[in-house]
ZALO-777813 format. One record per residue: residue number from 1; residue in one letter; x, y, z of N, C-alpha, C in turn. Coordinates in nm, 3 decimals. Example, Ala and Ser with C-alpha at 12.3 -4.5 7.8 and 13.67 -1.06 7.14 Angstrom:
<rs>
@pos->1, code->a, nx->1.319, ny->-0.569, nz->0.780, cax->1.230, cay->-0.450, caz->0.780, cx->1.320, cy->-0.330, cz->0.780
@pos->2, code->s, nx->1.285, ny->-0.225, nz->0.708, cax->1.367, cay->-0.106, caz->0.714, cx->1.290, cy->0.003, cz->0.787
</rs>
This chain:
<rs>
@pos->1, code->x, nx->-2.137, ny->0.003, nz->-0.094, cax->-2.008, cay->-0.013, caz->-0.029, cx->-1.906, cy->0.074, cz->-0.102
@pos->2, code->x, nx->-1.877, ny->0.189, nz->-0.029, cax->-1.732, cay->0.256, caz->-0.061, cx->-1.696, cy->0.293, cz->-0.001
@pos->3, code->x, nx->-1.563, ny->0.201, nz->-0.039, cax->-1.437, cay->0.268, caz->0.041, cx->-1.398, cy->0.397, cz->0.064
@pos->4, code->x, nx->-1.373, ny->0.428, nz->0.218, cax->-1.303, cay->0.581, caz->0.267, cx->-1.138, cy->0.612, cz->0.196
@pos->5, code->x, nx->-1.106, ny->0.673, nz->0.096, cax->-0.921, cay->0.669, caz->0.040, cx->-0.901, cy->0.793, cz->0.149
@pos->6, code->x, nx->-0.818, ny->0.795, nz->0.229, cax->-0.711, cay->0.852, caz->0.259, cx->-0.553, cy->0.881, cz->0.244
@pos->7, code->x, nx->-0.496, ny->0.975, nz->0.281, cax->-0.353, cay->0.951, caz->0.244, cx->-0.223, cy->0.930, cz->0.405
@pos->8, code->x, nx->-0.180, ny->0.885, nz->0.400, cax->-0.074, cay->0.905, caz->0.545, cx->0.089, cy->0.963, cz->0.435
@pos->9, code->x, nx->0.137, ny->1.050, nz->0.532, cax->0.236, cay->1.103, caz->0.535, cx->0.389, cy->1.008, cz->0.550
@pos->10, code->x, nx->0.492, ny->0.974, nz->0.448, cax->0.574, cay->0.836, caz->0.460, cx->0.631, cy->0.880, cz->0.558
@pos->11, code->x, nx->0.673, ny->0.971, nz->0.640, cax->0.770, cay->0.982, caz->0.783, cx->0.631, cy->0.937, cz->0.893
@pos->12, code->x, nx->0.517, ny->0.946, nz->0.888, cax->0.422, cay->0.863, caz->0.978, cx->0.400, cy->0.733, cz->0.924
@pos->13, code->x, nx->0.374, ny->0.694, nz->0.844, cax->0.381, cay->0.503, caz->0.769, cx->0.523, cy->0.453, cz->0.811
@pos->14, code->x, nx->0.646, ny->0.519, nz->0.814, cax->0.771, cay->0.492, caz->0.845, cx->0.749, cy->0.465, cz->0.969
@pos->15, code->x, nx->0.676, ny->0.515, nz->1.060, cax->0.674, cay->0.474, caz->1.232, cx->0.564, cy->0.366, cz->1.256
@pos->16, code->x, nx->0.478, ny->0.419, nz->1.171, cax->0.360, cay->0.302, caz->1.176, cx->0.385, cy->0.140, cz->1.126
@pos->17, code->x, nx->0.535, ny->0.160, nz->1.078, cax->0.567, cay->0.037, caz->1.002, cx->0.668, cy->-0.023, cz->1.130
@pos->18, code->x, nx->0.749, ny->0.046, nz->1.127, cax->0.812, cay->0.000, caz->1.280, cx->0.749, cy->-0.060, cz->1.370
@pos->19, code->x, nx->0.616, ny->0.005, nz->1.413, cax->0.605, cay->-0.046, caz->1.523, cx->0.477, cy->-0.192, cz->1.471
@pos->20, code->x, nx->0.468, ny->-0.226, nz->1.396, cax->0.348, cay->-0.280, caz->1.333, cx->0.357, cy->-0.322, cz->1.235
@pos->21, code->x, nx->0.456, ny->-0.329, nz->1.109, cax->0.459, cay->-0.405, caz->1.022, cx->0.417, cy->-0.505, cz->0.966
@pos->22, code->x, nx->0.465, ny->-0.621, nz->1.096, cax->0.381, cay->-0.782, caz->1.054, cx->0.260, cy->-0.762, cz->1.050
@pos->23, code->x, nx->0.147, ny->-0.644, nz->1.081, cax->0.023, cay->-0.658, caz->1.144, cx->-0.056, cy->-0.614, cz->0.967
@pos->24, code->x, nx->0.037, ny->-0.508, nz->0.902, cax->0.012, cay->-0.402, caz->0.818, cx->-0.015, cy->-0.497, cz->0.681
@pos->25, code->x, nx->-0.168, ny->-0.442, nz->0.623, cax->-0.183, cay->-0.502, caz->0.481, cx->-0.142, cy->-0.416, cz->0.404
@pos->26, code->x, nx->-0.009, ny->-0.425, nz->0.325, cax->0.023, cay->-0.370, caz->0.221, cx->0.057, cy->-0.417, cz->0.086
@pos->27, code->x, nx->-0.026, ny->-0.306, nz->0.002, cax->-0.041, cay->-0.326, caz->-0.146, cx->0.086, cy->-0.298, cz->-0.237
@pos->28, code->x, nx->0.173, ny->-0.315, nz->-0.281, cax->0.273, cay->-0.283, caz->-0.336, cx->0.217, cy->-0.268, cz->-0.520
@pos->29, code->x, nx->0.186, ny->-0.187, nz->-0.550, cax->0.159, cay->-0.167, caz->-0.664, cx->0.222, cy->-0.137, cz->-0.800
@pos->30, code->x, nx->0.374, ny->-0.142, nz->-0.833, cax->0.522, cay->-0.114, caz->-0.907, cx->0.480, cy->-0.220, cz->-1.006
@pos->31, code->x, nx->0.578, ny->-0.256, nz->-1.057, cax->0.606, cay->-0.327, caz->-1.160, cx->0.713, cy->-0.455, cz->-1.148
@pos->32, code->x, nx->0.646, ny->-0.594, nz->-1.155, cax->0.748, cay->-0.668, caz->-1.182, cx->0.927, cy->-0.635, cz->-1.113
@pos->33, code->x, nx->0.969, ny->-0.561, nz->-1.232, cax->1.132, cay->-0.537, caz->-1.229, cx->1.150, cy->-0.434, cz->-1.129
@pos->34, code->x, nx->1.031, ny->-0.335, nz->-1.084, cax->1.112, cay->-0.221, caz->-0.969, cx->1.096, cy->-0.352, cz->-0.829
@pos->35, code->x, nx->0.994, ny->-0.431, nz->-0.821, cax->0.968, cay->-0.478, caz->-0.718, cx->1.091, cy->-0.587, cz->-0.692
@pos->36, code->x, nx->1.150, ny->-0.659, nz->-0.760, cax->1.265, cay->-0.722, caz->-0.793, cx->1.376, cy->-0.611, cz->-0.780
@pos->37, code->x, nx->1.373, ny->-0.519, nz->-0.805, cax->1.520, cay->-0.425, caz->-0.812, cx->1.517, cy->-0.421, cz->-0.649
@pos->38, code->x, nx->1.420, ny->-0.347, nz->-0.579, cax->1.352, cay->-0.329, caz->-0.438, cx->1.245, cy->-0.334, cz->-0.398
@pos->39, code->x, nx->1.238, ny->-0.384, nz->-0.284, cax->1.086, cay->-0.376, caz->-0.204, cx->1.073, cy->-0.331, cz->-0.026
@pos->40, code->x, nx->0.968, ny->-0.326, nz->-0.012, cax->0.936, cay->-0.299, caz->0.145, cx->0.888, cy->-0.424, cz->0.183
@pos->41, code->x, nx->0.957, ny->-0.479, nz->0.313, cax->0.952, cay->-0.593, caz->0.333, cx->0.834, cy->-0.597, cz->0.402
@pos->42, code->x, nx->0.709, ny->-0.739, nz->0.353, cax->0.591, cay->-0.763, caz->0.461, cx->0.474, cy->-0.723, cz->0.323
@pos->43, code->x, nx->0.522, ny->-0.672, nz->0.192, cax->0.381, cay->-0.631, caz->0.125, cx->0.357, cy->-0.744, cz->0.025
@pos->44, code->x, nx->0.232, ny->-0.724, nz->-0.048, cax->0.177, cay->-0.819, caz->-0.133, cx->0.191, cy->-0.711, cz->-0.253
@pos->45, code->x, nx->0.236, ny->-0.844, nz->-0.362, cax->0.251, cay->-0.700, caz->-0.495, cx->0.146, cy->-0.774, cz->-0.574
@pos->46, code->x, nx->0.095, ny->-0.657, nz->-0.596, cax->-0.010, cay->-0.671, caz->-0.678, cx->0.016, cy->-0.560, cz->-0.841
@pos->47, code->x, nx->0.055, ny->-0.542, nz->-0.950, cax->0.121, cay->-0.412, caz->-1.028, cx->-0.036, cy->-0.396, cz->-1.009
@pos->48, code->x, nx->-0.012, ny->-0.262, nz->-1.043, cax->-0.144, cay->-0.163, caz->-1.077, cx->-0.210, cy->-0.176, cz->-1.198
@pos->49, code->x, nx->-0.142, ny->-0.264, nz->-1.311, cax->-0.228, cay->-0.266, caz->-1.433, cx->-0.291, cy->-0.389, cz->-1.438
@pos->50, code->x, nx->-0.281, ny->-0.482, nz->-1.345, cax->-0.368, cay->-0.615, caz->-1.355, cx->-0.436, cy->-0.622, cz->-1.247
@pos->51, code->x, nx->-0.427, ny->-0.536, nz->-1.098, cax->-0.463, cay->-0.546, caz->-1.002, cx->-0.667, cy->-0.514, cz->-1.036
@pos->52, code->x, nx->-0.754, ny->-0.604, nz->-0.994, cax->-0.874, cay->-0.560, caz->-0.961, cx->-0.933, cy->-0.596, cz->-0.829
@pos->53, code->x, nx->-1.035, ny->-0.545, nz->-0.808, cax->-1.097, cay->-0.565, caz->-0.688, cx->-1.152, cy->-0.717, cz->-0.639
@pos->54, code->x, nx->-1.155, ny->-0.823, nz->-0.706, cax->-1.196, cay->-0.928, caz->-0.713, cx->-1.057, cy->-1.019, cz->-0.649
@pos->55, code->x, nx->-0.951, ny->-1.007, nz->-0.767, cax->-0.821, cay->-1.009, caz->-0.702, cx->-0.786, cy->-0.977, cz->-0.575
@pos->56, code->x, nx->-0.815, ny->-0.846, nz->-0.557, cax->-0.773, cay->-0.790, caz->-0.361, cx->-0.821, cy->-0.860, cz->-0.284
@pos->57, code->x, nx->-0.975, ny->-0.837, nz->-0.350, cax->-1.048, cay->-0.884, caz->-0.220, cx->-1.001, cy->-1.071, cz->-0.194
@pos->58, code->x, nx->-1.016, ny->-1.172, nz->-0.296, cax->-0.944, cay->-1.265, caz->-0.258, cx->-0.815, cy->-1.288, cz->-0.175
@pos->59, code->x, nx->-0.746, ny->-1.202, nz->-0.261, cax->-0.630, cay->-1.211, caz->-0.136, cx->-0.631, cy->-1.186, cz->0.005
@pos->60, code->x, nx->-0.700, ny->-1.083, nz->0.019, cax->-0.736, cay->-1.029, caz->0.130, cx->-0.816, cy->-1.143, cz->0.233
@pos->61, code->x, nx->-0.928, ny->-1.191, nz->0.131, cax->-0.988, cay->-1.296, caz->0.232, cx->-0.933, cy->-1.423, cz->0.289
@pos->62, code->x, nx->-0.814, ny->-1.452, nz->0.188, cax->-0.721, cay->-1.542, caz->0.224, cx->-0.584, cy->-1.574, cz->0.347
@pos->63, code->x, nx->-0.620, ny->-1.395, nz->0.364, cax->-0.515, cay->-1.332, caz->0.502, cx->-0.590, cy->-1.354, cz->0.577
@pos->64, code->x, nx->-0.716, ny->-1.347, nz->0.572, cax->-0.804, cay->-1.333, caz->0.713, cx->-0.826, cy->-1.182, cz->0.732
@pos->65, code->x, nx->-0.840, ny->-1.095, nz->0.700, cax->-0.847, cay->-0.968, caz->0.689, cx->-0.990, cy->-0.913, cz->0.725
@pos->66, code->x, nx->-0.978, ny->-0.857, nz->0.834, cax->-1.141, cay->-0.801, caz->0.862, cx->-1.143, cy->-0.656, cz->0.777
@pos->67, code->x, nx->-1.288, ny->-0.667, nz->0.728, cax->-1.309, cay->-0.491, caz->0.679, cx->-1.257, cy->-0.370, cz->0.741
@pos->68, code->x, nx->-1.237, ny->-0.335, nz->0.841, cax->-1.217, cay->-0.246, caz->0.943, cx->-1.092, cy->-0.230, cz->0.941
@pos->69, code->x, nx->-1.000, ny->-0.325, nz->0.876, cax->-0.788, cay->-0.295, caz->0.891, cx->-0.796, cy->-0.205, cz->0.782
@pos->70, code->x, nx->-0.753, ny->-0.118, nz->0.789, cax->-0.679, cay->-0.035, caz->0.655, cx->-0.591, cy->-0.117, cz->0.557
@pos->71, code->x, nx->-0.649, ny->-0.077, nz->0.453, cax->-0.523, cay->-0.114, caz->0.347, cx->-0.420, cy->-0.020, cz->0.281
@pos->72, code->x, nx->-0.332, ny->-0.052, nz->0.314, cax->-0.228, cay->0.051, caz->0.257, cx->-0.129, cy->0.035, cz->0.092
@pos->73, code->x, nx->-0.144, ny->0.133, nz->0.041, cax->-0.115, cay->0.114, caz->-0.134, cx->-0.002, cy->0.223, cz->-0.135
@pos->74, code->x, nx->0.071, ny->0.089, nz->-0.155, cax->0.240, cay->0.169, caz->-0.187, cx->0.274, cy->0.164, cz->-0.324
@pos->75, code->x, nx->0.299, ny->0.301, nz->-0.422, cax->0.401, cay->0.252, caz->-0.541, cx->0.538, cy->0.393, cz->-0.531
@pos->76, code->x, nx->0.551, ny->0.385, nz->-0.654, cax->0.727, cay->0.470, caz->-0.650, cx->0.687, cy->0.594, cz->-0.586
@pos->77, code->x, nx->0.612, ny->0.661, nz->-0.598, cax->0.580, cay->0.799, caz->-0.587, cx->0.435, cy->0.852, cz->-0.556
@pos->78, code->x, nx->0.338, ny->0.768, nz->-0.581, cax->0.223, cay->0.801, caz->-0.490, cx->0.121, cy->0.816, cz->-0.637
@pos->79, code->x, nx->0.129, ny->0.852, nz->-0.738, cax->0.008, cay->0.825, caz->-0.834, cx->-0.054, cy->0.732, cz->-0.882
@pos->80, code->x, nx->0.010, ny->0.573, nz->-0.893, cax->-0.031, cay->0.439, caz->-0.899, cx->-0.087, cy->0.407, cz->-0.810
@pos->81, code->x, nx->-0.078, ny->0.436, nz->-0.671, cax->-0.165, cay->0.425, caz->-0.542, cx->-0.299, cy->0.523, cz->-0.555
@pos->82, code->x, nx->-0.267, ny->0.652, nz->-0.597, cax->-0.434, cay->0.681, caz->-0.657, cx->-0.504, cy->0.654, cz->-0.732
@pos->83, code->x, nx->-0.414, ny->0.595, nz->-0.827, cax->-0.490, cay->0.526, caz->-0.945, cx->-0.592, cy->0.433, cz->-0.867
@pos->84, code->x, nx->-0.511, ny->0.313, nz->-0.818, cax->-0.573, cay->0.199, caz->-0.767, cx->-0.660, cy->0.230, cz->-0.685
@pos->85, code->x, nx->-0.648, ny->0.345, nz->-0.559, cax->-0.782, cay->0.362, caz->-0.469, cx->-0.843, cy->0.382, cz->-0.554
@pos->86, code->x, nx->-0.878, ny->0.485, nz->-0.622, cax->-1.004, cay->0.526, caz->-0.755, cx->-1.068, cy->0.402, cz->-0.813
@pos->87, code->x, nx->-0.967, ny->0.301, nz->-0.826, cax->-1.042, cay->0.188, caz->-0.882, cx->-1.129, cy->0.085, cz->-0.818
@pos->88, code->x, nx->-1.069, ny->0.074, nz->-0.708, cax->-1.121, cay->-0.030, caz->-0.596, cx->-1.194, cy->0.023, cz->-0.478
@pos->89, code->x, nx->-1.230, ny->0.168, nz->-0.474, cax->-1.304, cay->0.212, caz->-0.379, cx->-1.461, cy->0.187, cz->-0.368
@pos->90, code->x, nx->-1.509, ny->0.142, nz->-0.458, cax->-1.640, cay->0.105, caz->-0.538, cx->-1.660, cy->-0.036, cz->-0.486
@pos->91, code->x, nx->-1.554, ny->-0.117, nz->-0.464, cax->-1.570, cay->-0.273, caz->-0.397, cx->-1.540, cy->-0.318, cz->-0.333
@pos->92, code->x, nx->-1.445, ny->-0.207, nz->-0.267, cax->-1.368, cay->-0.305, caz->-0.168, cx->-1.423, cy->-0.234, cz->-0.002
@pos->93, code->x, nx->-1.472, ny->-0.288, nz->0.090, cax->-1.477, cay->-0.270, caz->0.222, cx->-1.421, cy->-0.226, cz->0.352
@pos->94, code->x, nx->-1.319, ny->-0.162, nz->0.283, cax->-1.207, cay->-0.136, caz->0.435, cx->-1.142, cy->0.044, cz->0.358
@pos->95, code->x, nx->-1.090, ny->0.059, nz->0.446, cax->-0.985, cay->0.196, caz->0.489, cx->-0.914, cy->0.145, cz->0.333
@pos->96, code->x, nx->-0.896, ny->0.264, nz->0.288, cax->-0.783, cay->0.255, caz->0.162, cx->-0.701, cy->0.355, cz->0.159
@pos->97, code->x, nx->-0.540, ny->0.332, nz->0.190, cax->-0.466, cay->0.435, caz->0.246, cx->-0.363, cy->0.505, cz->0.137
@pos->98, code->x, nx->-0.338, ny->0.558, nz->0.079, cax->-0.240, cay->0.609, caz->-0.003, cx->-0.103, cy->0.617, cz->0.097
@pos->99, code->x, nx->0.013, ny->0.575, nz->0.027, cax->0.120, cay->0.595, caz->0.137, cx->0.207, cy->0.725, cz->0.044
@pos->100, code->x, nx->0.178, ny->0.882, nz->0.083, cax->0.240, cay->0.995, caz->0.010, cx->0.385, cy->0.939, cz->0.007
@pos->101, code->x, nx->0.381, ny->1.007, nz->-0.127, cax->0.546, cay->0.981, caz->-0.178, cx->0.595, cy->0.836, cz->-0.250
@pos->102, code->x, nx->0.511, ny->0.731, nz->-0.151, cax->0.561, cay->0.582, caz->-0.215, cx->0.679, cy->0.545, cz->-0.146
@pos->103, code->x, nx->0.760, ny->0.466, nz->-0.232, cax->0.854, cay->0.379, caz->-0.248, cx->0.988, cy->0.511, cz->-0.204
@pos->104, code->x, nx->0.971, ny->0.621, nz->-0.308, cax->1.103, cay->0.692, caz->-0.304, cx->1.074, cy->0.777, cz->-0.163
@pos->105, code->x, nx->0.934, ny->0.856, nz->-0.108, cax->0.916, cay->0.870, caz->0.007, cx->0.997, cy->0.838, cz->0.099
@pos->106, code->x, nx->0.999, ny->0.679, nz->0.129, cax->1.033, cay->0.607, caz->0.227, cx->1.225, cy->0.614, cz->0.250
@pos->107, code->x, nx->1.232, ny->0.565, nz->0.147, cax->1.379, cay->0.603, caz->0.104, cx->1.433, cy->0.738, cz->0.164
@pos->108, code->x, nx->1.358, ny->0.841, nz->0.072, cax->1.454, cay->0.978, caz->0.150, cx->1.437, cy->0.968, cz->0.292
@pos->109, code->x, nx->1.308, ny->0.982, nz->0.385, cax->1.316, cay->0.970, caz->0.522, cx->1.479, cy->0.875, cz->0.563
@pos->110, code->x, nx->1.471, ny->0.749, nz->0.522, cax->1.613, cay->0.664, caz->0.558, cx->1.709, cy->0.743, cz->0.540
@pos->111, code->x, nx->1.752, ny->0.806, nz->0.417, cax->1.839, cay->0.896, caz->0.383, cx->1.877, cy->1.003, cz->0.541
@pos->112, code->x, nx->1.780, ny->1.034, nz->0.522, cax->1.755, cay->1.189, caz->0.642, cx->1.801, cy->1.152, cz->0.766
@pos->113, code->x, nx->1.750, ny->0.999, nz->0.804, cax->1.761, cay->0.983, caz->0.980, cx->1.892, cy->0.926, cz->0.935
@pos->114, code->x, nx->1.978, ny->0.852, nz->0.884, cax->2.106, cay->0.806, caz->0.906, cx->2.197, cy->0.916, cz->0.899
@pos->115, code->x, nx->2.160, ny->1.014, nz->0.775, cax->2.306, cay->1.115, caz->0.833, cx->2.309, cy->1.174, cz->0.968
</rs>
C-alpha cells in the first residue's frame, strides 16, 4: 500500500474549497501557536512533528473516510506538507495532496481577488 502524493495549485484548492469544503479532509500540519494565530476553517490539525500514520489513519477512520477521498496537507508554505506525504505514503491508503504554497498561498490569492 502506497500512497499516490500529488500537489494542487492554492488558486485551484481555493475553488475546490468553495465549492466543497464541508466534504474536504484536511490535514493542517503548523504548529500549535500559527494554528491559534490562524486557520482554514473545516481542517484537522495534526503538527507535523507528532503526526504518524497510525494517528491519521485513526482519525480518519473515525470520520468515516473511504480510501478513495483525497487527503489534503496544508502547512505555511508547502514543505511540512512534503515532509508529511513522504512520511505517510508507505501507510496510508488514499490520494495524498500537497496544497502548493500552504497557508500563505491561500492568503495571497484573497489578497489578489479583493483588490
Amino acid at each position: 500500500m502506497t500512497a499516490q502524493v500529488t500537489s494542487i495549485a492554492a488558486q485551484e484548492f481555493q475553488h475546490l474549497y468553495k465549492e466543497n469544503g464541508d466534504k474536504l479532509y484536511i490535514i493542517d500540519l503548523r504548529t500549535h501557536a500559527e494554528v491559534e494565530n490562524e486557520s482554514l476553517s473545516g481542517t484537522a490539525h495534526f503538527p507535523v512533528q507528532t503526526l504518524t500514520s497510525a494517528i491519521l489513519q485513526d482519525y480518519l477512520d473515525q470520520q468515516g473516510h473511504q480510501s478513495e477521498q483525497p487527503i489534503y496537507l496544508l502547512c505555511a508554505g508547502g514543505p511540512r506538507a512534503s515532509l508529511a506525504a513522504e512520511n505517510l505514503k508507505q501507510d496510508i491508503d488514499a490520494p495524498l495532496i500537497i496544497i502548493a504554497g500552504g497557508l500563505n498561498g491561500l492568503k495571497t490569492l484573497q489578497y489578489q481577488t479583493q483588490g
